[in-house]
VMD Tcl script that draws the C-alpha trace (Angstrom):
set ca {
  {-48.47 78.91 -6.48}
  {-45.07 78.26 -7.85}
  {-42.32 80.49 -7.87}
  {-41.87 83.12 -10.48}
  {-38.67 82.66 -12.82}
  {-36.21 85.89 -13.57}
  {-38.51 88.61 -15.70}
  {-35.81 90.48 -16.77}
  {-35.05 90.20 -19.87}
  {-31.16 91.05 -19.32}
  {-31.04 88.02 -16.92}
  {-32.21 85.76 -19.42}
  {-29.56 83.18 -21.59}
  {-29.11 83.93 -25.08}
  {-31.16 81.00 -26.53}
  {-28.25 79.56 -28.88}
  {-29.73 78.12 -32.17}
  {-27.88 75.22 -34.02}
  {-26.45 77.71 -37.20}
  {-25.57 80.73 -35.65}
  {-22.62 81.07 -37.12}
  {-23.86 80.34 -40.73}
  {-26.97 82.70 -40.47}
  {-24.78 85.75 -39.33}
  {-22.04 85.27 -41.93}
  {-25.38 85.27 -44.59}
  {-26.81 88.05 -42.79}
  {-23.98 90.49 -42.69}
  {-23.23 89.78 -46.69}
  {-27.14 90.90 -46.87}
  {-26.53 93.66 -45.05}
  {-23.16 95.34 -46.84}
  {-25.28 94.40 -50.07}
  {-28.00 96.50 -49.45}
  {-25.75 99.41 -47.33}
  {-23.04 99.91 -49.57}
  {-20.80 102.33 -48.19}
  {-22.85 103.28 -45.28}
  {-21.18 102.65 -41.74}
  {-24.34 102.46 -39.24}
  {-25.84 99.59 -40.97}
  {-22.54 97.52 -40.41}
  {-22.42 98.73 -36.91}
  {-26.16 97.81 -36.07}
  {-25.15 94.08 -37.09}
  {-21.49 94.31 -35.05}
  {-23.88 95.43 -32.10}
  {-26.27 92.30 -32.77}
  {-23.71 90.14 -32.62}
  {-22.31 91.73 -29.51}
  {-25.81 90.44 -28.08}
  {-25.46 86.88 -28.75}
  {-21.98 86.25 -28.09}
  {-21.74 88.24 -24.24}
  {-23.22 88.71 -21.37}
  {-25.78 91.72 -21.32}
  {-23.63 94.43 -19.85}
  {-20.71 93.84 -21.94}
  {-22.88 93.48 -25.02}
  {-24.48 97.44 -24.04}
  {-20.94 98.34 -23.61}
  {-19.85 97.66 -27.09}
  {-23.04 98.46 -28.15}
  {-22.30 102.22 -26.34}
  {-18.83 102.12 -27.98}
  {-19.94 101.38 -31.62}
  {-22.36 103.96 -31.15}
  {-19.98 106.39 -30.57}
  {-17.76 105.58 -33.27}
  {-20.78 106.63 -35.34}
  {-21.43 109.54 -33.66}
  {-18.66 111.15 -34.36}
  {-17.93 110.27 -37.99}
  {-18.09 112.01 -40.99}
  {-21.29 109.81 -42.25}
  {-23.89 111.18 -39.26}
  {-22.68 114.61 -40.14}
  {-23.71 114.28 -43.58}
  {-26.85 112.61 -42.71}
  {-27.82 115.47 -40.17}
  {-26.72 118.05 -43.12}
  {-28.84 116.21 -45.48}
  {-31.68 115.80 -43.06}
  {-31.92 119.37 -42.57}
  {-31.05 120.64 -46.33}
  {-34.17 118.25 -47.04}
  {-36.36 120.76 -44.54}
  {-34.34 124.28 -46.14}
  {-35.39 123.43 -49.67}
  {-38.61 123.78 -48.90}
  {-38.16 127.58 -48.28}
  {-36.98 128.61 -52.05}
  {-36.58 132.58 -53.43}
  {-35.52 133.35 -56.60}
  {-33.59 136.24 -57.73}
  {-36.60 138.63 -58.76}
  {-37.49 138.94 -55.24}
  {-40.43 135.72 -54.61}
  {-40.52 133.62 -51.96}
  {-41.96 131.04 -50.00}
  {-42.96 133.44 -47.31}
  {-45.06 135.80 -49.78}
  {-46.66 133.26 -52.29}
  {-49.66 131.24 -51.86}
  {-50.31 127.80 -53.54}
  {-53.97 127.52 -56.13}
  {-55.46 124.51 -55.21}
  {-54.88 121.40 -57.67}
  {-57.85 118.94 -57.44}
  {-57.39 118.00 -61.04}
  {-54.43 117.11 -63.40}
  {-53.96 115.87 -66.53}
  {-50.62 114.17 -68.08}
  {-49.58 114.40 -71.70}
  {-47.09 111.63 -73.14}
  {-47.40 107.96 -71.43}
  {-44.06 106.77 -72.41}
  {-41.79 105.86 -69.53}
  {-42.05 109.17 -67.53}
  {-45.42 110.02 -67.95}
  {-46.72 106.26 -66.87}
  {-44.69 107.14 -63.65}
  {-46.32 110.69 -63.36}
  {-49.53 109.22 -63.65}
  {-48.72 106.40 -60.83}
  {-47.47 109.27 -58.64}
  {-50.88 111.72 -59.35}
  {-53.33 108.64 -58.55}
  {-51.24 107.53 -55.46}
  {-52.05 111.15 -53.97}
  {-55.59 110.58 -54.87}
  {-55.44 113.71 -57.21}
  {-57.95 112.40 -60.04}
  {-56.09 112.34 -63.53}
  {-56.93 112.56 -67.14}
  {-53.90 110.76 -68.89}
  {-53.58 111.77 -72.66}
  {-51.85 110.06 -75.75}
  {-51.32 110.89 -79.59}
  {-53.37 108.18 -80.93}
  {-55.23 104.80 -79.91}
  {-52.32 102.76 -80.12}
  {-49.95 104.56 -77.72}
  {-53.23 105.11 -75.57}
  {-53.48 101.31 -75.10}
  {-49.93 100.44 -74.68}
  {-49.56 103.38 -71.81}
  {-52.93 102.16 -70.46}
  {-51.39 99.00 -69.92}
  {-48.55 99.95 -68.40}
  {-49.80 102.43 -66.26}
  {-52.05 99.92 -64.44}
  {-49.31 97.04 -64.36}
  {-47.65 99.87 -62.19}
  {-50.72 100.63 -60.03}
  {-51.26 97.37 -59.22}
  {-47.66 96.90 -58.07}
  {-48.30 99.60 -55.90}
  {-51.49 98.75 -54.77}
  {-50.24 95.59 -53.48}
  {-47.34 97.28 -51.72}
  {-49.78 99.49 -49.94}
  {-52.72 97.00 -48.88}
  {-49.22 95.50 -47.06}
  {-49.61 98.45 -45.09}
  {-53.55 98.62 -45.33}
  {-54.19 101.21 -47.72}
  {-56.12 100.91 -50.56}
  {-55.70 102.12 -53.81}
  {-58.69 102.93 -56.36}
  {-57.81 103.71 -59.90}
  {-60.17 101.45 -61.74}
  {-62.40 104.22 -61.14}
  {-63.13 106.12 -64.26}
  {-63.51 109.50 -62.41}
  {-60.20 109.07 -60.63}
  {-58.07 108.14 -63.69}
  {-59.52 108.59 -67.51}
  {-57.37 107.79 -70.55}
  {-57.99 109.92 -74.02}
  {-56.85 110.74 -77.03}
  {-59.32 114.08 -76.92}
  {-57.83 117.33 -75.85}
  {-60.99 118.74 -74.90}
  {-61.05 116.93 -72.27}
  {-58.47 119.07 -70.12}
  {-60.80 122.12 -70.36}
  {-61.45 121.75 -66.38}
  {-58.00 120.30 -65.16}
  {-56.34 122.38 -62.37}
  {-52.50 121.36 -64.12}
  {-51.38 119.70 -66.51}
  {-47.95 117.94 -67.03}
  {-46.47 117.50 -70.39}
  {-44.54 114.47 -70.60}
  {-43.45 114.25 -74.11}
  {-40.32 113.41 -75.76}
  {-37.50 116.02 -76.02}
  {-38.25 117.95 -78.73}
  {-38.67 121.69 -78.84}
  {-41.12 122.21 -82.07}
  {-43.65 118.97 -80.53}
  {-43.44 121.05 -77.18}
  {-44.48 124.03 -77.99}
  {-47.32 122.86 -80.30}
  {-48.45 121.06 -77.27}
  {-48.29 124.49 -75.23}
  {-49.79 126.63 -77.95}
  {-52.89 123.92 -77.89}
  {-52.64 124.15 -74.17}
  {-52.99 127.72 -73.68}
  {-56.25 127.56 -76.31}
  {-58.06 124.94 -74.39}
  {-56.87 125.41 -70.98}
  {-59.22 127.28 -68.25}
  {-57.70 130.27 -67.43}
  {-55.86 129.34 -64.18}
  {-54.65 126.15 -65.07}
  {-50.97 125.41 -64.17}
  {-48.90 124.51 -67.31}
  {-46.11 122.39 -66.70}
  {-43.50 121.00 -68.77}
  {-41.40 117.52 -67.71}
  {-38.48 118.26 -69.97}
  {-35.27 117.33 -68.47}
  {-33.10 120.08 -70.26}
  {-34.85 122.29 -72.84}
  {-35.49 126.47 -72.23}
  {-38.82 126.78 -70.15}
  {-38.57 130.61 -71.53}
  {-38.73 129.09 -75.00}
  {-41.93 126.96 -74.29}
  {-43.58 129.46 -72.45}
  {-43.24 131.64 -75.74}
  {-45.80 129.59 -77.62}
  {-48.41 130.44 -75.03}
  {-50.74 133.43 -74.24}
  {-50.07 132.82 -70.69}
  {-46.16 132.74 -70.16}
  {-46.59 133.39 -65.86}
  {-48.58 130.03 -65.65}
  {-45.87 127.94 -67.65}
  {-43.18 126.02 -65.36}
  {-40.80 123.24 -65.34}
  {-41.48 120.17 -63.47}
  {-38.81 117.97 -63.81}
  {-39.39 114.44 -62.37}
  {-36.67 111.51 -62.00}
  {-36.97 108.76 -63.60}
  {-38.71 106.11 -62.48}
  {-40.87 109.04 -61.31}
  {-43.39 106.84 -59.11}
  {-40.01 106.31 -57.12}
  {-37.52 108.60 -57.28}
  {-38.06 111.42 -54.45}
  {-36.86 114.45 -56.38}
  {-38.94 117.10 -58.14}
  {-36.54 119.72 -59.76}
  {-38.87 122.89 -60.28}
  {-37.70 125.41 -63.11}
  {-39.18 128.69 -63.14}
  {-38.78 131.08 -66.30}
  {-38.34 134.18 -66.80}
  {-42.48 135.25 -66.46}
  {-42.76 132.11 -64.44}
  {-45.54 133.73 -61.21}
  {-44.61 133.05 -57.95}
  {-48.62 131.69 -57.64}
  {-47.21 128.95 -60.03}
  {-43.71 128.29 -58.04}
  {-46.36 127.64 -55.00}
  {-48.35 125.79 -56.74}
  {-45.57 123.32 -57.95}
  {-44.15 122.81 -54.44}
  {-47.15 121.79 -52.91}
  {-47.56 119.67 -55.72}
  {-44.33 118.08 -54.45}
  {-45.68 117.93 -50.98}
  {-48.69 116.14 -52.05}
  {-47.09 113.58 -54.42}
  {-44.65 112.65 -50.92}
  {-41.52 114.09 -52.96}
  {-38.69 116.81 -52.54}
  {-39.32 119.81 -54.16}
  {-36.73 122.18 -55.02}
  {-37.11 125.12 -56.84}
  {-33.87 126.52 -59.60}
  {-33.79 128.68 -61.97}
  {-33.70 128.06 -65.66}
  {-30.58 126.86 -68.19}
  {-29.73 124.10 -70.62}
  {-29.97 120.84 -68.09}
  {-31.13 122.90 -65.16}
  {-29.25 121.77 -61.89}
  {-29.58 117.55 -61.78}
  {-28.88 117.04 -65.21}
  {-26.46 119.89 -65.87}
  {-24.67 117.84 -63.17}
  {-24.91 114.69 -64.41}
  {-23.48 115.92 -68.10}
  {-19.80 115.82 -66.85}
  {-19.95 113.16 -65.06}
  {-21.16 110.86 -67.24}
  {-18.80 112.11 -69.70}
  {-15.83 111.73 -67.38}
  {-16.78 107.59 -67.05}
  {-16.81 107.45 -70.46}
  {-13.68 108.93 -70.73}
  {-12.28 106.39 -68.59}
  {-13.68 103.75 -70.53}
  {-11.27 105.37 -73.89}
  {-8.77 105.14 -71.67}
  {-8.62 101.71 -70.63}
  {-11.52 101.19 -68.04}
  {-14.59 99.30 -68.43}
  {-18.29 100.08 -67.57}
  {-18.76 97.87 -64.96}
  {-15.41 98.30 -63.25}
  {-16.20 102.00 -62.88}
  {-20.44 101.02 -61.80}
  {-18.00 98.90 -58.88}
  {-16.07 101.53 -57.83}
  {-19.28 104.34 -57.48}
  {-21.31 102.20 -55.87}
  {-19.13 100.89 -52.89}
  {-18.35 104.71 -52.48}
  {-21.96 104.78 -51.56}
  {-24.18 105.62 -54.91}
  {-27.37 103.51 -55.43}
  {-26.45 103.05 -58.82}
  {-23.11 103.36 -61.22}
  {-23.26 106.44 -64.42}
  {-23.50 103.12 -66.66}
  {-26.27 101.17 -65.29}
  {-27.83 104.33 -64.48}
  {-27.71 105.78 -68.34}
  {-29.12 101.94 -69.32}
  {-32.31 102.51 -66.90}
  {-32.76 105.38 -68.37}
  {-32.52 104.96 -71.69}
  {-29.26 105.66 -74.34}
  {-31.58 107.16 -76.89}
  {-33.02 110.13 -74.38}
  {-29.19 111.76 -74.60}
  {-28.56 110.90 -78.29}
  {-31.57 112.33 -79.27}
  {-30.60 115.37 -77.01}
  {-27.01 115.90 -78.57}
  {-28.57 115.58 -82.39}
  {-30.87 118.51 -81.31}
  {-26.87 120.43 -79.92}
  {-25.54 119.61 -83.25}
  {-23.12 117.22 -81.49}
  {-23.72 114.08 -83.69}
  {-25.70 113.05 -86.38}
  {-26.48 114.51 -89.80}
  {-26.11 118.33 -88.99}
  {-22.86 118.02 -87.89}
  {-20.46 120.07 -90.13}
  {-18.43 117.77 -92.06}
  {-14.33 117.09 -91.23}
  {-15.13 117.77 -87.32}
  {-12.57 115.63 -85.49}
  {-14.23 112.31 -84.01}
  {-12.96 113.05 -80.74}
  {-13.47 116.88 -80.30}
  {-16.51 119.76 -80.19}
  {-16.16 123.39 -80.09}
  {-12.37 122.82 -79.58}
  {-13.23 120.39 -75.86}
  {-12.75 116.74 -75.74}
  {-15.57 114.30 -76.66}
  {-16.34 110.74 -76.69}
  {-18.75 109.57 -79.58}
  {-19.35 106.47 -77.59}
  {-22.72 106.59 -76.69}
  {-23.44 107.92 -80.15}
  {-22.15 104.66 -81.60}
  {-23.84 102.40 -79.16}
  {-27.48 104.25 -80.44}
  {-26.52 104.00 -84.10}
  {-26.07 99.38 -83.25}
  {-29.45 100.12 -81.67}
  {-28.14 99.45 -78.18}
  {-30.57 101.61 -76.12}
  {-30.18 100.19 -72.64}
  {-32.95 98.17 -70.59}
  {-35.69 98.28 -73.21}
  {-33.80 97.02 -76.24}
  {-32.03 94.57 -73.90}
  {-28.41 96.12 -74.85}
  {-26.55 99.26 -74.21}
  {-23.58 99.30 -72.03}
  {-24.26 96.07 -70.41}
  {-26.75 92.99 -71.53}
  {-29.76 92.31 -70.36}
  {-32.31 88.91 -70.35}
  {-34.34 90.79 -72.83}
  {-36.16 93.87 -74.04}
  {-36.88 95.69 -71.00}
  {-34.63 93.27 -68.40}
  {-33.42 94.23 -65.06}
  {-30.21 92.16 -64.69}
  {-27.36 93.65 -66.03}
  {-24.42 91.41 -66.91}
  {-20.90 92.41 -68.76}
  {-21.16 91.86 -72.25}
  {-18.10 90.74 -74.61}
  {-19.24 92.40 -77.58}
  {-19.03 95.38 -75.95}
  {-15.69 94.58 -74.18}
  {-14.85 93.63 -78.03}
  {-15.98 96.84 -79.42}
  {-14.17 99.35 -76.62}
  {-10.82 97.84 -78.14}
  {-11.83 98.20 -81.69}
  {-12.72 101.92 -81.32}
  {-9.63 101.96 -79.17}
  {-7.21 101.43 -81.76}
  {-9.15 102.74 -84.20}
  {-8.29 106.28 -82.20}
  {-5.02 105.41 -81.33}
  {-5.61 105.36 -77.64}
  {-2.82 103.74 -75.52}
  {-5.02 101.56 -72.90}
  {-3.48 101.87 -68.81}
  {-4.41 100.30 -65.63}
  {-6.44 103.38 -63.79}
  {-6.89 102.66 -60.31}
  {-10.38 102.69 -58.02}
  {-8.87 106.11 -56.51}
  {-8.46 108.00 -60.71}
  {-12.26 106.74 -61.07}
  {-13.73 108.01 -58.03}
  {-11.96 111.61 -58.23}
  {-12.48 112.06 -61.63}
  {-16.47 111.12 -61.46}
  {-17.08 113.38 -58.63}
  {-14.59 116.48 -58.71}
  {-16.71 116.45 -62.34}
  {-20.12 116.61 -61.01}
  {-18.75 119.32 -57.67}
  {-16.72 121.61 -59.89}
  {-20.14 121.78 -62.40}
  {-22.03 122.45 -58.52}
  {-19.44 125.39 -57.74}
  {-20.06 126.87 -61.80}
  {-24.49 126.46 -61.26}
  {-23.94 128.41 -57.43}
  {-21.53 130.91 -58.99}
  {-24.38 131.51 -62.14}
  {-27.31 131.64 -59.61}
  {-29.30 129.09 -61.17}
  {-29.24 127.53 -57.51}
  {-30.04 130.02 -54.39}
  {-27.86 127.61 -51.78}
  {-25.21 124.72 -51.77}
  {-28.25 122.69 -50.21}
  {-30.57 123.36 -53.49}
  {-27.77 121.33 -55.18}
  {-26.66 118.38 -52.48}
}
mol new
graphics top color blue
foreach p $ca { graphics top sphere $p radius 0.5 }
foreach p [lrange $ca 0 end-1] q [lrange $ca 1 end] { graphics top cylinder $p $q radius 0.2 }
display resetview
């Protein structure tokens, strides 16, 4: 019997708690943090705020406004570009003539992973989170038991990030995930996914074994990051069924699958490897085959152009600062510290860029008559690997930290080497670092699109 109050939510006051103020300066902090560089985060919070401090229709009328500012910016066209080169990647060719349209996927209800050392424990997080049952392989007992370990501190991070969501994850379950040292145990597997180190003559052993125990149809695929899929291929009996399946590292994260076909490469086994992709929730795209494919062969310059800016005067975090409010997730120096200082070094002793086989008199500062920087090969020969020794180009906690902070030895050490070289140190401004870092990595785009290694600008964004 007594009279109803206003329903409406519009007609409603703004209930007006005691800190306002405080809790929206904290939240919009939050909110840059986590949204560097993007507008429509910022905007979402400006509109917020519209809400609590006017009444309803002028709070939709700002909200309409902001709205529009997004609309037409140069952000939501790059999103909608993005959104839909996502959706073209997924319809690949390669030069020979094969396509999406004509080749059709073998089904993969078994894989096996070779190597547990950071990227294979990821690979095998990724393979039991699709519910494809794996057999994960190691050298010897040792490195079995240290990757067993690791792989399910992983899974049960996971697990407990999707019973938040009410999933449930099962990999205690011998017949879903198996650990061995015995190669005779991938006789049955569907695919398997080499994940050692990079090194040519320990890959193609593994791929000569492969190709002996291996059922006939079985996918081979190799993880490496930058080495000749032809030239793995060549130490199998099977050379159609070998393909490159690069992940990112961490691979249980990161949504991009690079996959390298060879030469023989089958377009069966091109299939196969994107729905892989599919299956494992990640971005597939398919490129042809040279040294660093198309991610990596990217990444080369551009890590080479912030290290040139550290000779010159800069310093790693003040160049992290500057990519990551343009937008990145993550700065070329953290980035090389995550993934480890030693993967590259190792790679450029293999070139003949550093180390013993390098012809004696070469100029510190020069190969094959370009400019180089033997940083990073100093900073591995003081043992500085990054994140798991707890040094590289920042300092971490310890051995395997997260939080990177400045260091002053290395601060210490850029000057040394400075004047060791003779290099006059400048100021370089925000603007030198951001132009230099990415006309690097589109100039190397325009050289991979002009070569064909990538069939569309969208195969590289």
């Amino acid at each position: 019997g007594q009279p109803l109050g206003p329903r409406r939510l519009s007609l409603k006051p703004v209930p007006k708690p005691p800190n306002t103020e405080a809790f929206l300066r904290e939240a919009v902090v939050k909110v840059k943090r986590q949204a560097r560089g993007c507008l429509a985060p910022e905007l979402c919070f400006q509109a917020v705020r519209a809400a609590t401090e006017m009444p309803f229709a002028e709070g939709v009328r700002r909200e309409r406004e902001l709205f529009r500012v997004l609309l037409a910016s140069g952000q939501a066209r790059a999103l909608q570009y993005a959104f839909f080169a996502e959706r073209a990647v997924r319809r690949w060719a390669t030069p020979a003539g094969a396509s999406w349209s004509s080749a059709a996927p073998q089904p993969v209800r078994t894989a096996a992973v070779i190597g547990l050392g950071t990227m294979g424990r990821g690979i095998v997080t990724s393979l039991v989170k699709a519910n494809i049952p794996v057999v994960a392989l190691e050298q010897n007992l040792e490195y079995l038991n240290t990757g067993r370990k690791a792989v399910m501190l992983l899974l049960e991070r996971e697990a407990m990030k999707m019973e938040r969501g009410a999933q449930t994850l099962d990999f205690h379950n011998p017949a879903r995930l198996q650990f061995t040292v015995d190669f005779d145990l991938l006789r049955d597997v569907d695919l398997v996914i080499e994940a050692v180190f990079e090194n040519m003559a320990l890959k193609k052993e593994i791929f000569h074994k492969l190709s002996r125990i291996c059922k006939p149809g079985a996918l081979l695929c190799t993880n490496t990051s930058a080495l000749n899929i032809d030239e793995i291929a060549s130490a199998t009996s099977r050379p159609q069924q070998v393909i490159g399946t690069h992940f990112f590292s961490p691979a249980h994260v990161m949504r991009l699958l690079e996959i390298i076909y060879g030469r023989h490469t089958s377009p069966t086994a091109i299939a196969t490897a994107m729905q892989l992709a599919k299956a494992l929730n990640k971005v597939g795209v398919v490129v042809g085959n040279c040294f660093g494919f198309v991610g990596n062969r990217m990444m080369f310059p551009y890590v080479q152009q912030a290290v040139f800016l550290l000779e010159e005067g800069s310093r790693p975090e003040a160049v992290d600062q500057v990519l990551e409010d343009f937008g990145f997730k993550i700065g070329p120096f953290r980035m090389s510290d995550l993934a480890g200082l030693d993967v590259g070094w190792r790679s450029r002793k293999d070139q003949g860029l550093t180390g013993p086989s390098l012809p004696a008199g070469t100029p510190a500062r020069q190969r094959h008559g370009q400019r180089y920087s033997p940083l990073p090969d100093l900073l591995c020969e003081h043992g500085r690997f990054g994140q798991k020794t707890g040094r590289g180009w920042y300092q971490y906690e310890k051995a395997g930290g997260r939080t990177a902070t400045p260091d002053p030895w290395l601060h210490k050490f850029l000057s040394q080497y400075r004047d060791t070289h003779r290099i006059t140190t400048r100021f370089i401004d925000q603007e030198e670092v951001l132009e230099r870092c990415l006309f690097s990595l589109i100039n190397e785009g325009f050289a991979i699109l002009a070569e064909g290694i990538a069939s569309g600008p969208e195969h590289l964004d």
